[in-house]
C-alpha positions as CSV (number, residue, x, y, z in Angstrom):
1,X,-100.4,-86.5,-17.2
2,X,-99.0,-82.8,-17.4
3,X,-97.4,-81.4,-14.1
4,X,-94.0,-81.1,-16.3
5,X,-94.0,-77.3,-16.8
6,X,-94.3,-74.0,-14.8
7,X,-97.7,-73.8,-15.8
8,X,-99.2,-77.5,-14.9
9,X,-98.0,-76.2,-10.8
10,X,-100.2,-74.4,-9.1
11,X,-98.7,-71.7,-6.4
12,X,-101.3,-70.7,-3.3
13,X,-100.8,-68.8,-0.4
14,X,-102.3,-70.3,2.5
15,X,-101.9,-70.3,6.4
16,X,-102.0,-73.9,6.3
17,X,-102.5,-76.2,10.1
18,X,-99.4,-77.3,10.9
19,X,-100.2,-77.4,14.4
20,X,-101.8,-80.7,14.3
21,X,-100.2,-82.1,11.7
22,X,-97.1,-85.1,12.3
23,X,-93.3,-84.6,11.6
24,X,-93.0,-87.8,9.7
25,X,-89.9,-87.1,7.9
26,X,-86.5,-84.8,7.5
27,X,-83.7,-84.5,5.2
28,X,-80.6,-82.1,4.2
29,X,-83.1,-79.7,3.0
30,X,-86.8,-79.7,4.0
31,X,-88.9,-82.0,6.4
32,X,-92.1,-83.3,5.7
33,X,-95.3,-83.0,7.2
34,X,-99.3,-84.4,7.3
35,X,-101.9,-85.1,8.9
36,X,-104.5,-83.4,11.2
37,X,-106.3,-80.9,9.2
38,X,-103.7,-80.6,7.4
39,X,-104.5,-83.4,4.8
40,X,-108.2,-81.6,4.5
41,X,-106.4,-78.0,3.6
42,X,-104.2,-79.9,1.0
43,X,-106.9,-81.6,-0.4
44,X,-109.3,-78.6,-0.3
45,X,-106.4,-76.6,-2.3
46,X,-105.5,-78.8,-4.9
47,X,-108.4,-81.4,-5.1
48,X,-106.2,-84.5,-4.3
49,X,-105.6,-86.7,-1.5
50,X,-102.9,-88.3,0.0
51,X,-100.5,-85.3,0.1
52,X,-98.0,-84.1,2.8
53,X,-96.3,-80.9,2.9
54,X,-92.9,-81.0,2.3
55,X,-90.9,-77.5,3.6
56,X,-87.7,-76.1,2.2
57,X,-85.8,-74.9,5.2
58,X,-84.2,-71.9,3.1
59,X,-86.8,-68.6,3.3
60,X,-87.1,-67.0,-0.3
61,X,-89.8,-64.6,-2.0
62,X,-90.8,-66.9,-4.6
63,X,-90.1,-71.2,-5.7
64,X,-88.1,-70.0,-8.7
65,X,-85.9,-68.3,-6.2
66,X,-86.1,-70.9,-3.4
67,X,-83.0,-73.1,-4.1
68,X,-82.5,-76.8,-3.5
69,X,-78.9,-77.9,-3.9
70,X,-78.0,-74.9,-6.7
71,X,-81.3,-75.4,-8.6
72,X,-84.6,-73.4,-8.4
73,X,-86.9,-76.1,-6.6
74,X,-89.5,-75.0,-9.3
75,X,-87.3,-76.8,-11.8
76,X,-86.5,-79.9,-9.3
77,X,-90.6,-80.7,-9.1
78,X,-90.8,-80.3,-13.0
79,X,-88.0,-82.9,-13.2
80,X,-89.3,-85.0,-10.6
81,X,-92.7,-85.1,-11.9
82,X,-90.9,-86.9,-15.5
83,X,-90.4,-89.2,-13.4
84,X,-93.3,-89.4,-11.6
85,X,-95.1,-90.0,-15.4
86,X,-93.2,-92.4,-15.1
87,X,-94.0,-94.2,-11.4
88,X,-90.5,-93.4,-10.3
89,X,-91.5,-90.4,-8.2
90,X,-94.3,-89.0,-6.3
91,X,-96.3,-86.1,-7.9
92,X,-95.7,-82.6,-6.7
93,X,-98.9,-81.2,-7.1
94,X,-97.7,-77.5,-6.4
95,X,-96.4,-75.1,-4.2
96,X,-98.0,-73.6,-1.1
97,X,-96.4,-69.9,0.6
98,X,-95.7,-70.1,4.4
99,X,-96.2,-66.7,6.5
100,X,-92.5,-67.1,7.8
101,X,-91.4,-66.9,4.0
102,X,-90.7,-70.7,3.4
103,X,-91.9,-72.5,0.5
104,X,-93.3,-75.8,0.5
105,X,-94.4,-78.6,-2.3
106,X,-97.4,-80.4,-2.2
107,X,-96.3,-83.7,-2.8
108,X,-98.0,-86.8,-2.6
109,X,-97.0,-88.8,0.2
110,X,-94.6,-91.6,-0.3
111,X,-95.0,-93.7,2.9
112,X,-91.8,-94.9,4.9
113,X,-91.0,-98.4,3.7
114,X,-87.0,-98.1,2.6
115,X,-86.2,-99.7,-0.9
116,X,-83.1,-100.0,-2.9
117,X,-84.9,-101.0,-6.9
118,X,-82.0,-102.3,-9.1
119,X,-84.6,-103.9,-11.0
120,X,-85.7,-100.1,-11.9
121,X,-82.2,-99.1,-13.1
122,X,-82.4,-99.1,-16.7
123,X,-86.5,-97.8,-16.9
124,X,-84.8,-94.5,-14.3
125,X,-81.7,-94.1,-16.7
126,X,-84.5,-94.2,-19.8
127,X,-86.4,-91.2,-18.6
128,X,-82.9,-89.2,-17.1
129,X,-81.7,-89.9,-20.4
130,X,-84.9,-89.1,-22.7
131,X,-85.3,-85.7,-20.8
132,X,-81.6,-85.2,-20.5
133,X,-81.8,-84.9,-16.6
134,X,-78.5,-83.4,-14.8
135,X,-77.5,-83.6,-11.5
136,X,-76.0,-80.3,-9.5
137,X,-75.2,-81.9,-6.1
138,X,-72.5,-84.7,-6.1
139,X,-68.9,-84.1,-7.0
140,X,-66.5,-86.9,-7.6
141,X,-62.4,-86.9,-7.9
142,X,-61.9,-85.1,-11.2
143,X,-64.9,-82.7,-11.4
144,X,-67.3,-85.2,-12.4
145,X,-70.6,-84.8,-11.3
146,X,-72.7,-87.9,-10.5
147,X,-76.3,-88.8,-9.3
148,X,-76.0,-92.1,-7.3
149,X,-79.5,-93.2,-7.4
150,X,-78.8,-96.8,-7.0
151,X,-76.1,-96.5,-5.0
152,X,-76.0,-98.8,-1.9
153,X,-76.0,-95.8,0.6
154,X,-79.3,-94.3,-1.6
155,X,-81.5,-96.5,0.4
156,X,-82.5,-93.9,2.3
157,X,-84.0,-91.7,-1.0
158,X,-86.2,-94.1,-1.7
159,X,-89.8,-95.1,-0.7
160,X,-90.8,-98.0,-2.6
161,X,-90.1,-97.5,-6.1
162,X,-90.4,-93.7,-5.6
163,X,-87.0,-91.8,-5.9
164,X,-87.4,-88.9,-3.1
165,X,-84.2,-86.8,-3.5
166,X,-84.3,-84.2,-6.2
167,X,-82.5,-81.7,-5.0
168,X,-79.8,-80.4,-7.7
169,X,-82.0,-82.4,-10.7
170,X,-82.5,-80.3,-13.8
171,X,-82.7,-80.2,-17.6
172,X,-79.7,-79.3,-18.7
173,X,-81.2,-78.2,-22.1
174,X,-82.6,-75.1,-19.4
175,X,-79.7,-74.1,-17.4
176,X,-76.5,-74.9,-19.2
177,X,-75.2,-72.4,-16.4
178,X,-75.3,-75.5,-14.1
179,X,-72.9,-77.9,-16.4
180,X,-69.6,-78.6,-14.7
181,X,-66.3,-79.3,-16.8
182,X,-66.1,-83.0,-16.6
183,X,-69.9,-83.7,-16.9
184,X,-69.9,-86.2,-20.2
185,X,-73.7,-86.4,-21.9
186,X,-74.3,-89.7,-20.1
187,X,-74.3,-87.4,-17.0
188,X,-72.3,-89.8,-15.6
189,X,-74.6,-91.7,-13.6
190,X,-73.5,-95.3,-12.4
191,X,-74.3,-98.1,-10.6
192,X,-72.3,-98.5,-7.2
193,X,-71.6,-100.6,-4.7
């Protein structure tokens, strides 16, 4: 399917319309935007449809130096398109430059209907495990690091059976920088409750 290196995402630089385009969602990090002309632009530029914009609130001169919770978001769409091989993710299609100096990923749009997938458990843990996914972003008692998709408060990161929040994924094969003391290979992920 490709999209899972820095050469299958395409960069533009565009003075996209926002202005008629609808806030439809917002996180930690970025909030989300489409429609309006909008969803013509992003087609026009990367020859799909069904995308939204989805804008990093932190200004930087490039995606490899635009960071979402430690980790280049460059690296968090490579990682989240595995997934989206997959069908655990939407596609990020690429990366578009703002003229106030944010960055934004075209990403296809995941809708708003809240899910929690158990059933998906094992099939996510395959491909963290196959591709040897870390996470950067949650810290536990002890140092250990852990990515609590399923968790019972994770509701809100998932759209269907589309994970959303990738902020702090990586290969930990690429950025050994990133491990923490603590982190066992399992990358300690875990069911909750």
């Amino acid at each position: 399917m490709g999209y899972g290196t820095r050469e299958d995402l395409k960069i533009i630089v565009a003075d996209l319309s926002t202005d008629s385009a609808e806030f439809v969602a917002a996180g930690t990090s970025a909030w989300v935007l489409r429609g309006g002309r909008l969803d013509l632009e992003l087609f026009l530029a990367f020859g799909v449809f069904g995308l939204c914009l989805k804008i990093f609130f932190y200004p930087a001169a490039n995606p490899v130096d635009t960071l979402w919770e430690g980790v280049p978001v460059w690296e968090t769409a490579i990682v989240q398109n595995l997934f989206a091989d997959e069908g655990l993710a939407p596609r990020v299609y690429g990366f578009v430059a703002l003229p106030n100096g944010m960055w934004a990923e075209a990403v296809e749009y995941a809708g708003d209907e809240q899910n929690l997938p158990e059933r998906l458990f094992e099939r996510f843990m395959g491909v963290a495990t196959r591709h040897n996914i870390r996470s950067n972003c949650l810290t536990y008692p002890g140092g250990r690091a852990k990515w609590d998709a399923f968790h019972s408060n994770a509701i809100a990161n998932w759209r269907g059976d589309w994970f959303l929040d990738w902020g702090g994924k990586y290969r930990a094969a690429l950025y050994p920088e990133l491990e923490r003391e603590g982190q066992s290979s399992d990358f300690n992920w875990e069911r909750r409750a």
